[in-house]
N, C-alpha and C positions, 0 to 999 in steps of 0.2 A: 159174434160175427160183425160184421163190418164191410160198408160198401162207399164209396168214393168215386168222383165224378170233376170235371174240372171249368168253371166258365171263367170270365175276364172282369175283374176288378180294376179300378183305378188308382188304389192305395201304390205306394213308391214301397213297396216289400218283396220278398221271400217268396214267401206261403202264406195263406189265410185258411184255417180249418174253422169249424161248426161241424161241431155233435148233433145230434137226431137222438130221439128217445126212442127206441126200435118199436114199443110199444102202441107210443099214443102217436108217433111221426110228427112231434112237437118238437122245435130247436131245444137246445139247454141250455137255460142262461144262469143256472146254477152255478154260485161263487165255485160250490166244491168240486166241481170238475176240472180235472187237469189235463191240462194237452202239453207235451211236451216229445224234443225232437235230444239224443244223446249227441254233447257236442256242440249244440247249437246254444244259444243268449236264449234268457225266457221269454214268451213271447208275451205281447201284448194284449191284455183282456178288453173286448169293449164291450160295452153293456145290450150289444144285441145280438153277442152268442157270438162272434169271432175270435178269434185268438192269431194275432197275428206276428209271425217270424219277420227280425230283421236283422242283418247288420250276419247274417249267415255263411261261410265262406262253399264257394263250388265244391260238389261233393254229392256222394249218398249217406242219407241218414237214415235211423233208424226212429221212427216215429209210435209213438204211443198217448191213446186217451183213457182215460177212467172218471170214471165218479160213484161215489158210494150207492150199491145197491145193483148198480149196472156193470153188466162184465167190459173188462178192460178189451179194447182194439188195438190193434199192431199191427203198421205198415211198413214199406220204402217210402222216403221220397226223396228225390233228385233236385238239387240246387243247382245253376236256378233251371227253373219248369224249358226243358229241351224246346217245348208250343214255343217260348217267347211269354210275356207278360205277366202277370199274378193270376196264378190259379186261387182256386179255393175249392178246400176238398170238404165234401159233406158224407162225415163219418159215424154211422148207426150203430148204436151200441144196445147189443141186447140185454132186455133186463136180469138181475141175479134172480138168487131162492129168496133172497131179503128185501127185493121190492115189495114197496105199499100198492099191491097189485087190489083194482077195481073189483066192487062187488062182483062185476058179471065177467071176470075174467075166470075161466075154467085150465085145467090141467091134463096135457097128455103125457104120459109115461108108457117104459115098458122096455123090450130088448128087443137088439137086433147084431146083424153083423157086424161087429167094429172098424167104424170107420165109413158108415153108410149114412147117406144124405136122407133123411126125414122131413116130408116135408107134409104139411095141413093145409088145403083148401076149402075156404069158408068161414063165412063171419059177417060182420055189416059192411056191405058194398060202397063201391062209389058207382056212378053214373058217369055215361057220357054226355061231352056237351053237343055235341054233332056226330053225324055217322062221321065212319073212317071208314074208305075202300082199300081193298086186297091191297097189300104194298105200303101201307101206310108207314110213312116213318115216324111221324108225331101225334099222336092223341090229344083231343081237347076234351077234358075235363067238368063235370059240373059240381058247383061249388066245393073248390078245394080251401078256400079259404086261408088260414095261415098252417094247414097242413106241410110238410118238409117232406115229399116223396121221391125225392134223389136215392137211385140205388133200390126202391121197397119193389116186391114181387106180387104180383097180382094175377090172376085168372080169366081172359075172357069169355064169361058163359052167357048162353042166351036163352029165354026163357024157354021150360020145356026141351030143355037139350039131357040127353043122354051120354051120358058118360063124363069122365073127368072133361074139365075145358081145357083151352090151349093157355098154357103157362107163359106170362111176358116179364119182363123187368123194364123200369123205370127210368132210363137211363140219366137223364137232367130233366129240371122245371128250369123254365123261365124265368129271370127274376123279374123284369118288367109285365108278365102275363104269368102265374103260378097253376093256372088253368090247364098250361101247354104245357105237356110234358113230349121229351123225345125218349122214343123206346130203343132200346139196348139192339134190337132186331127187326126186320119190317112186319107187319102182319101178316099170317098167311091165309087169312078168309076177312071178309070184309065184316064190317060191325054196323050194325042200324041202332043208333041210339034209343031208340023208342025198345028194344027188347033183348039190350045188351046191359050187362052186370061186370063190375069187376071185383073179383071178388079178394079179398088178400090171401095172399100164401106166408104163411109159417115154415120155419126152419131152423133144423139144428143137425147135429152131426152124433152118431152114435160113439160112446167115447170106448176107448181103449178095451173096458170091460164088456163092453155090449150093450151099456144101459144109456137111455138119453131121456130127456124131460124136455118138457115146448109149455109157455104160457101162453094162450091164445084168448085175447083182448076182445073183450065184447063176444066171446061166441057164445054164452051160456046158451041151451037149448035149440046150437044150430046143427043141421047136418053137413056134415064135413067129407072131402076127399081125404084118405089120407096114402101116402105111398111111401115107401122107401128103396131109394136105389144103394146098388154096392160101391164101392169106392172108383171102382171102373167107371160107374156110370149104369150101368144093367138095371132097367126096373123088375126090383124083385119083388113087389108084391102091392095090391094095390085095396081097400077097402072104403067102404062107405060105413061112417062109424055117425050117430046120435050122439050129439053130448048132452047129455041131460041130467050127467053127475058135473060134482066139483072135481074130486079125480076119475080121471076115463084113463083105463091100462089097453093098450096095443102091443102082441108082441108079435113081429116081422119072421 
């Protein structure tokens, strides 16, 4: 899967993409990774994880990134960016079955309805850096460091709370402030940083036969939301699962 977001650069091009390692939320600046647009000139590699299109005629492409080990992403994009200026899209790729996946990364499997959205709540948090009141459009962050969470899904829970939290996405960071991030939606209950947790959400989609797999990053020995909705959208089922195996089986 794959998420994308667009700010303003100063480069005289096209498009600028940067990969995300879906796992650790680290750019790629891996030689072996390819980005490439059908149609378009190759683009230009620079050594801090851009790749950037030029010399592209008006149009829609078909865009595609990979690199070994992580599943391949596939988008549109439109030449040049309708906004006006040089976007730059930040495209998360999640890891394969043949990632050199982290001692404390553990494994969910199992079946469900094909076609249905699985998703894992819980793992090692981040923090806030100040509250946020109801309404909030932007989150500040504490120590994000050279973390990339354009696009990643996170949890607001608060300590001693009952039940699944409220589900957010990421919408853009900053690039001058990486701290700052803007959410996809406003808040809808206010956050006190002193007892607010975000926690990451995992996700994959149950494939054709009914079976899906999720590698969840640092969660060894955490407890976890887990839920899966139907292709509609319908939450069908929702548990609170212990990972305290290597593989943990769920079936919906």
């Amino acid at each position: 899967m794959a998420s994308w977001n667009t700010v303003r650069i100063g480069w005289q091009a096209d498009l600028a993409v940067a990969c995300v390692d879906g796992l650790t939320n680290r750019v790629i600046r891996d030689t072996s990774l390819r980005v490439w647009a059908e149609g378009c000139p190759r683009p230009v590699r620079k050594p801090d994880g851009y790749y950037v299109f030029v010399g592209c005629r008006p149009g829609r492409y078909s865009m595609q990134a990979e690199a070994p080990f992580l599943e391949r992403a596939v988008w549109e994009e439109t030449f040049p960016a309708p906004e006006g200026g040089v976007p730059v899209r930040w495209v998360r790729l999640a890891p394969g079955r043949r990632y050199p996946f982290p001692a404390d990364t553990v494994f969910l499997q199992g079946r469900a309805a094909p076609g249905s959205r699985i998703t894992v709540t819980g793992g090692p948090p981040l923090r806030l850096g100040e509250d946020a009141p109801k309404g909030a459009e932007w989150l500040r962050l504490h120590g994000v460091g050279d973390l990339r969470l354009d696009g990643a899904r996170f949890a607001l829970s608060a300590k001693n709370q009952e039940g699944a939290p409220e589900e957010l996405r990421l919408l853009m960071q900053q690039e001058d402030d990486p701290d700052c991030c803007r959410l996809e939606s406003p808040l809808k209950k206010a956050a006190v940083m002193a007892q607010a947790l975000l926690l990451p959400v995992a996700e994959t989609q149950a494939g054709p036969d009914g079976t899906y797999w999720l590698p969840l990053g640092g969660a060894a020995g955490a407890a976890v939301w887990c839920s899966c909705f139907a292709p509609g959208g319908k939450r069908l089922k929702q548990q609170r699962l212990q990972l305290d195996q290597k593989e943990n089986r769920l079936d919906f």
